[in-house]
N, C-alpha and C positions, 0 to 999 in steps of 0.2 A: 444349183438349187433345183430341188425336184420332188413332184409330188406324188401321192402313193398310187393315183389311177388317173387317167386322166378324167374322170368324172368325178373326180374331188371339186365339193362347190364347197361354199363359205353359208352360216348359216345364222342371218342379221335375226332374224324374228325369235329365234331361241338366244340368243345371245341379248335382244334387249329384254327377254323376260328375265333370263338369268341377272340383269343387271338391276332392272327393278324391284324382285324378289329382294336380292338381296340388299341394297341399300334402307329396302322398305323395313326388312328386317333390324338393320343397324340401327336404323330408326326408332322403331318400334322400342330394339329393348333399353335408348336411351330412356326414353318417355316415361317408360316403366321403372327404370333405376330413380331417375326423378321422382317420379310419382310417390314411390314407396320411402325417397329418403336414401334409398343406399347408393348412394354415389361415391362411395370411397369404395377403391379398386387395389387389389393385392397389386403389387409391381416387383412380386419375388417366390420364389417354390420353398424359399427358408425359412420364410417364417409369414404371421398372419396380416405384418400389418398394412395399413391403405395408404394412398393419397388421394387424392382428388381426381376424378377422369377429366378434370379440363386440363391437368398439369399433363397430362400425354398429349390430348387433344390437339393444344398448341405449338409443341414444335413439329408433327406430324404436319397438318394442314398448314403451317406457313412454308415447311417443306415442298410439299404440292403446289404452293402458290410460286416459291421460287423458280420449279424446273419447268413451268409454265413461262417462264422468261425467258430461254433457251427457242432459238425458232427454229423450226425443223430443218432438213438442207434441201437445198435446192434440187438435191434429186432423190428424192424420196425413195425409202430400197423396203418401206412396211408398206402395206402389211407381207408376213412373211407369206411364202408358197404353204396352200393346203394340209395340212397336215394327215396323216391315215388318223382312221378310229382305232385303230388295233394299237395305235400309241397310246395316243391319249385317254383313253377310256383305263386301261390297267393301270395306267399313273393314277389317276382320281380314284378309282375304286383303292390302290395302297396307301390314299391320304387317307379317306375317310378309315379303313379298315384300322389306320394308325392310332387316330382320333379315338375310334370305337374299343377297341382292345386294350387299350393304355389304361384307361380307367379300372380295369379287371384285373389288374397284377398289381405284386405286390411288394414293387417298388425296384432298388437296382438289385442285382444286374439286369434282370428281368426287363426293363426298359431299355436300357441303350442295345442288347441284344435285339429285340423289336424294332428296333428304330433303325438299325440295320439293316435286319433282314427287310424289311416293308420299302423303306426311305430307298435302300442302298442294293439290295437285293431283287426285288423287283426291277428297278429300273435299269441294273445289267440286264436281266433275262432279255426285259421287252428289248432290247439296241441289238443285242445277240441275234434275237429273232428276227427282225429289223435286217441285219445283215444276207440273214438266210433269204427275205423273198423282198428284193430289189423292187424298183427304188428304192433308196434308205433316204430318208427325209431329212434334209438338213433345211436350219433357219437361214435367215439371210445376215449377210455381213452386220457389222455395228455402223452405224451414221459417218462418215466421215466427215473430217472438218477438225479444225481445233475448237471450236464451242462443245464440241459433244464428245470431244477428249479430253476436256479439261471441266465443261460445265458442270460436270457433276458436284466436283469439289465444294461450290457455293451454298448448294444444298443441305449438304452430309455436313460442311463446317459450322454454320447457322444452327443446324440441327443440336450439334452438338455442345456449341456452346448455349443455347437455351433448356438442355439436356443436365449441362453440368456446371454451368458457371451465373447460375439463374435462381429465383425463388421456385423454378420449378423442377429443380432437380429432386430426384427420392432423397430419402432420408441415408443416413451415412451408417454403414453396418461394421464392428470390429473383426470381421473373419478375417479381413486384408492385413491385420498387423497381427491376428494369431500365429501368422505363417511368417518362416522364413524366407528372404527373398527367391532362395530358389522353387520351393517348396508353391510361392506364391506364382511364380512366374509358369510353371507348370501347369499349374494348375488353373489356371486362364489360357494356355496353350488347348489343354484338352477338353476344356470347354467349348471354345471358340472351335475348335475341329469337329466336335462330337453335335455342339448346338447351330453355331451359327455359320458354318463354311456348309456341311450335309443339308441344314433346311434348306437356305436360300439356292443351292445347286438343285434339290427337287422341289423345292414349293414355286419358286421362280424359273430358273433357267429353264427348267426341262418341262414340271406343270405346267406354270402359265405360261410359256411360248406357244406351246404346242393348243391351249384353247385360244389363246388370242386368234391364232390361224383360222381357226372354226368358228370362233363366239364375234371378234374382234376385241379390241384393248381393252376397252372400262369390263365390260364383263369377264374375262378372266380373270383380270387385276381383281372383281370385288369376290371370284369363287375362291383363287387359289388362297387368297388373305382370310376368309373365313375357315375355310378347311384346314390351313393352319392354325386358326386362332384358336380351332375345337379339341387339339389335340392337347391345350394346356391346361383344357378340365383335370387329367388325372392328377396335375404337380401342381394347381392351383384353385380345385373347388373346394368350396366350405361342406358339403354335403348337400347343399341345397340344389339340385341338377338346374334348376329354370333360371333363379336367379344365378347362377355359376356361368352359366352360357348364356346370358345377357352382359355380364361382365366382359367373359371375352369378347364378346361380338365388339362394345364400343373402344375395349382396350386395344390385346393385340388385333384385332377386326379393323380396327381406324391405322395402328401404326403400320399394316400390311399393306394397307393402300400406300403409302407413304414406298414403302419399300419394294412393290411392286409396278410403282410406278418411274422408279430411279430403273429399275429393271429394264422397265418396254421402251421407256424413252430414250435410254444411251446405250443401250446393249453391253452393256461392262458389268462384269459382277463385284468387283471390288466396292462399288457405292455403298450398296444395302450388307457385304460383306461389312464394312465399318461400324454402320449405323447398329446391326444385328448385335456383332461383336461387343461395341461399345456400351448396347443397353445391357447383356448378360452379366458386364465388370461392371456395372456402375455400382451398382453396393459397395463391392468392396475396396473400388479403389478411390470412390471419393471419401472412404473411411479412413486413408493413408494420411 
């Protein structure tokens, strides 16, 4: 493990404003979803209709309260070594740039080529370059122990059956039985590649690792979860810009934390791969 200079320091007092800022945020635009009534929140890019943002709320935060059961190990290997700013900085500016462009096009292919090039494209260059002027920054191992090889499971399965086998699951959509089964199976293949294997590998792994370094946990976890949540204005606002991103903020905004915290806590990507994966089919396959 190694870091980019030896004068790399960590940086508490930007990281707890970054943490404050944005919970105050999440905050705020619940207050104001309240306030106005509109509390029913898209939970789809196909079409308009809502559920309740408590019906997310809930297995989100009881997830959080799970992996909060899980005790650290006894020899602690977080936080990770320093991370350069020449990483991290060009990762966050291709979230937001992501966020910010997506809304100006006009539709596919247009997007998943963006999401590409910004998500996927970018964060070859920076490792590339990363290689050219040494140290190259690596995070530190995942926790050892079988709690934190196997703990995740509790979370992600809880999640999921309050996700799918609950009154708070979405509403059931027929796209899953327009399709044939191969056609079907496919076609959740290259979702789950193109949506939720590419986010969670730059919103999580490589994002928030690399501010955790700098900010510490909770404020990464709440930057990289909104910077993601901002990007699903283009495939899920009404037209109304404030209200739309107050939406996301308490939607995917709250389920980020969730999944960015399955992230920092057990260092395995396959958790919030699940949970990610699992929310993108739920339409369709609890329409089966």
């Amino acid at each position: 493990m190694t870091t980019d200079a030896p004068t790399a320091r960590r940086h508490p007092r930007a990281g707890h404003a970054v943490l404050v800022a944005g919970l105050a945020l999440v905050a705020v635009a619940a207050l104001w979803l309240a306030a106005t009534g509109d509390t029913g929140i898209r939970y789809s890019a196909d079409h308009t209709d809502t559920v309740p943002v408590w019906t997310r709320w809930i297995p989100a935060l009881v997830g959080i309260a799970l992996i909060r059961l899980i005790p650290p190990p006894s020899d602690p290997r977080w936080p990770d070594p320093v991370a350069p700013w020449r990483e991290a900085v060009p990762l966050l500016l291709a979230g937001v740039a992501f966020a910010a462009i997506m809304p100006l096009l006009g539709g596919e292919p247009a997007y998943t080529v963006l999401k590409l090039a910004l998500l996927l494209g970018v964060p070859a260059g920076v490792f590339l370059a990363a290689r050219r002027w040494p140290p190259r920054w690596r995070p530190g191992p995942p926790p050892a122990g079988a709690a934190h090889r196997w703990g995740p499971a509790l979370p992600v399965v809880v999640w999921l059956m309050l996700s799918y086998a609950t009154p708070l699951a979405a509403p059931t959509s027929d796209w899953g039985r327009a399709m044939t089964p191969v056609e079907l199976v496919v076609t959740v293949l290259v979702v789950f590649a193109i949506n939720a294997l590419l986010e969670e590998v730059f919103y999580r792994r490589w994002l928030q690792t690399r501010w955790e370094s700098l900010l510490g946990r909770w404020p990464a976890i709440v930057l990289a979860s909104l910077v993601w949540a901002a990007w699903h204005l283009a495939i899920q606002g009404t037209g109304r810009p404030g209200l739309d991103l107050a939406m996301l903020a308490v939607n995917q905004g709250v389920l980020g934390l969730f999944l960015g915290y399955l992230w920092s806590r057990y260092r395995r990507i396959w958790p919030p791969l699940v949970v990610h994966g699992a929310l993108n089919a739920m339409p369709g396959l609890l329409g089966l």
